[in-house]
N, C-alpha and C positions, 0 to 999 in steps of 0.2 A: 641869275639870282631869283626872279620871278617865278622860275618853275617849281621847284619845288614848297615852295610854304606860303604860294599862292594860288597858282594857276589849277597845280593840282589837288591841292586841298582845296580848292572851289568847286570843281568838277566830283571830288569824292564827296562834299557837303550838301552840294545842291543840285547834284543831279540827280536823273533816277536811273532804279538799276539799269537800264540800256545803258545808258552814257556813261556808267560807267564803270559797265565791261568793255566797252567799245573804247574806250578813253586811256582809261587808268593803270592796264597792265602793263602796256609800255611806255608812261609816262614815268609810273615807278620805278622801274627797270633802266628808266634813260635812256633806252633805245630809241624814241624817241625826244623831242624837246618842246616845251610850250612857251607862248610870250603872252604877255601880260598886257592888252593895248586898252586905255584911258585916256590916254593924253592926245590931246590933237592940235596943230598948228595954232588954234585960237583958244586955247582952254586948258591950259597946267592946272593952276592952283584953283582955278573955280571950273572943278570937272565940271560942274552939276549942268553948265553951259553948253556940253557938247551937243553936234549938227551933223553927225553921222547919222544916218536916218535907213530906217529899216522898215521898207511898206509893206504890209502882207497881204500877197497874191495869194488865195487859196490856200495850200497847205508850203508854201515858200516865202518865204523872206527878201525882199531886194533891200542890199545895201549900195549904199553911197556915200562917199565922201574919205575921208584920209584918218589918221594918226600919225604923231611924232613921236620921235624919241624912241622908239621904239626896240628895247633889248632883243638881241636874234632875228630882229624882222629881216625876215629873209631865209634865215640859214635854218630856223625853227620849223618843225611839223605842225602845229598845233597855236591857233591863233585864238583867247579869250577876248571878246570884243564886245563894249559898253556903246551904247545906239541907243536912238531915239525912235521908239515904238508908238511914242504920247505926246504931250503937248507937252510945252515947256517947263524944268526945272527935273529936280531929280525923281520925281513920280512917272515921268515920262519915258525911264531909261530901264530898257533889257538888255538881256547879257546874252550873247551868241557865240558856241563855239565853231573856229572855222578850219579847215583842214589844207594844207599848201598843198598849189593843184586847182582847186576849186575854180572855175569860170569866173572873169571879174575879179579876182585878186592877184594885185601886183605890188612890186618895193620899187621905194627911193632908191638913190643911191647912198651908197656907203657914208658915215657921219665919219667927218676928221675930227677926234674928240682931242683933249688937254691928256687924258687919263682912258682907262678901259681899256687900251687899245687891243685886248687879248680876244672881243664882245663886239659883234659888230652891232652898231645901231641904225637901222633906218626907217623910214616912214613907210605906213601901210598902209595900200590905196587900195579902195574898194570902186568899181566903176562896174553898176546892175549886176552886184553878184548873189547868185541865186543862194541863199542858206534854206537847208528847208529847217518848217517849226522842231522839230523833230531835236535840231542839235541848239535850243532855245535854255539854259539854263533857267529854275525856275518861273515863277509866274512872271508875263509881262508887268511892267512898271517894277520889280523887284532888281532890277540889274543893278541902281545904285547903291542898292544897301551889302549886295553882294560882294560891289566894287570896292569899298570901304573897310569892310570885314576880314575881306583880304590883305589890304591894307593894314591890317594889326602883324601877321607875320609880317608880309615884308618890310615894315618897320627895325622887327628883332631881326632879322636878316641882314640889311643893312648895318644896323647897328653895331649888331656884331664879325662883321667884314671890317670896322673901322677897329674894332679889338684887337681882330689879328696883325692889322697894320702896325699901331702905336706898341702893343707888345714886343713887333721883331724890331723896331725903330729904337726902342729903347735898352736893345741887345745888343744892337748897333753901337748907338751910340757910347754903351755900358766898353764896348771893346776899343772904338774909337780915342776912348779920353785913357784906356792903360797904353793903350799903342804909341798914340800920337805925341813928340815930345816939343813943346816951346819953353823958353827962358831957359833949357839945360836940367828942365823935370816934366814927366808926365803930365799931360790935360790933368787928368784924375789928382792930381795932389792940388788943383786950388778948387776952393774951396766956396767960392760960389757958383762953379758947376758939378760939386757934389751935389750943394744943397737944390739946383735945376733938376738933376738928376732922380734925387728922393721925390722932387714935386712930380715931375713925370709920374714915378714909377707909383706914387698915391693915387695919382689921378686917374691912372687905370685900372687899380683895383674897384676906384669907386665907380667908374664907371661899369665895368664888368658885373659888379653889385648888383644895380639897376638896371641893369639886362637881362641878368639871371632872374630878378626879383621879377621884373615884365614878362618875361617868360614862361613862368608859374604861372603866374593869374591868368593868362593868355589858354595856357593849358586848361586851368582847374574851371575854365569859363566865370571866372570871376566877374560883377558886375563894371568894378573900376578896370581892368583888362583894359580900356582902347584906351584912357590916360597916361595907365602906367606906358603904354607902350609909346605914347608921342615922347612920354617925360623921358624915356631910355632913348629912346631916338637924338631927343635935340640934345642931353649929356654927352651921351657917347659918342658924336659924330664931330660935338664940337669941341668935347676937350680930345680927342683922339687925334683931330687935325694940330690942335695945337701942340700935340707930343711928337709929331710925325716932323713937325715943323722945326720945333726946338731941335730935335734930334739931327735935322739937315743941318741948322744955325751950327752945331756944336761941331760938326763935320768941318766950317770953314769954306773955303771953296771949293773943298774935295764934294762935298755934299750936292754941289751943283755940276758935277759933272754924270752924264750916266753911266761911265762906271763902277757907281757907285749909289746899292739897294734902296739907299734912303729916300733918294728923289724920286724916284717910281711910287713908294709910300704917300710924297705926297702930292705926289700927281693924281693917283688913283683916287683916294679918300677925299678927296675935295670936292668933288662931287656928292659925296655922301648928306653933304648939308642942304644938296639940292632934293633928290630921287627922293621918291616913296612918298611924297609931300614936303615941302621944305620944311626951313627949322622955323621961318615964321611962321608959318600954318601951323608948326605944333604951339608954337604960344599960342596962338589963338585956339587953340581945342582946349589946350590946356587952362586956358584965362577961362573959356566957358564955361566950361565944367565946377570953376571953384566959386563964378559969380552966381549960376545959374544952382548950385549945393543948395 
């Protein structure tokens, strides 16, 4: 998910032409693939904290130190990495692209996750690995703002991963309630899971609204863009789980078997409230922006 409407649209934004002819063609292409690394064992939600540290020797970079969580770590070509070039807080943080292979770069092992399981995730350990200046995204001290920027697509990315979820959930579901019969009639003929059923299927339009709408401004470079895109973010991921949800509830206890599409729905999207920044963190962008107006 990180690759395209992050990692690469970083590399095309703020690199320079070298990097990306060197980068880009086959990141486009997917013949190769990129990961998106931020997060580290001591620092989710207050990036600005990271201890990845990157000393420059002459015209090379030594890094040290790890990431968690990390999508593709491992199976990916192409590694974007937030490091500390400066002293402390987000003034301090460059952005380094790194390539698998490189001396000094190695993976965790495999994460047993709830959901993903299609996506392997592991931690990425860096131990004296030489990057030279060269594959340095923008100016030093710029990495953080880079990091964050990014973070506006993969917000709509996410977001709209939870669209496709609640949509097929409520197809499901929609087939489940003509199929299934209790009391000697269809689910679908009572009447307070029709009216479940319209609230779902409201719920995703509105959400979808506010995706599409964050999306736009995200394009048009809009000023309000990194709002709209928290506000579509913590909408869609959290009424989308709640439709994935309803939509298992409505299954009975076919819904909890995995036989049966729906529980993959919400196994998968449940995480969705966590990635990209959680949903508290978008309140608080969100709260800031309208105190701070």
């Amino acid at each position: 998910l990180s690759h395209p409407s992050m990692c690469v649209w970083m590399i095309d934004t703020f690199g320079n032409e070298e990097q990306r002819r060197r980068f880009c063609p086959s990141l486009c292409s997917m013949e190769k693939f990129a990961s998106y690394c931020l997060t580290e064992p001591g620092s989710g939600s207050d990036a600005a904290s990271l201890l990845t540290s990157a000393q420059r020797k002459g015209d090379n970079y030594v890094l040290n130190g790890s990431k968690a969580f990390i999508s593709g770590g491992g199976d990916t070509d192409v590694y974007v990495v937030m490091c500390r070039t400066g002293g402390p807080g987000p003034k301090g943080i460059s952005c380094l692209v790194l390539e698998k292979g490189m001396p000094g770069l190695s993976f965790g092992k495999k994460e047993k996750k709830v959901g993903w399981n299609s996506q392997p995730t592991r931690a990425v350990i860096f131990e004296d690995c030489v990057v030279p200046v060269g594959n340095r995204l923008g100016a030093e001290g710029q990495g953080f703002s880079i990091a964050m920027q990014g973070l506006n697509g993969g917000r709509i990315n996410i977001a709209s991963c939870s669209l496709g979820a609640a949509h097929a959930s409520v197809l499901l579901a929609q087939e489940h309630l003509t199929v299934r019969k209790q009391f000697g009639e269809p689910l679908a003929s009572n009447q307070y899971l029709q009216f479940r059923l319209a609230e779902m299927a409201t719920r995703l339009v509105a959400a979808r609204l506010m995706v599409r709408n964050a999306a736009r401004a995200l394009q048009d470079g809009r000023e309000d863009a990194p709002v709209l895109c928290s506000m579509a973010k913590l909408f869609a991921t959290d009424e989308c789980f709640g439709i994935c949800n309803q939509a298992l509830q409505m299954h009975g206890g076919y819904g909890y078997l995995k036989d049966y599409a729906v529980q993959q729905f919400v196994r998968d999207i449940r995480v969705h409230q966590i990635l990209e920044g959680t949903n508290e963190v978008m309140r608080m962008i969100v709260a800031r922006n309208l105190l701070q107006g």
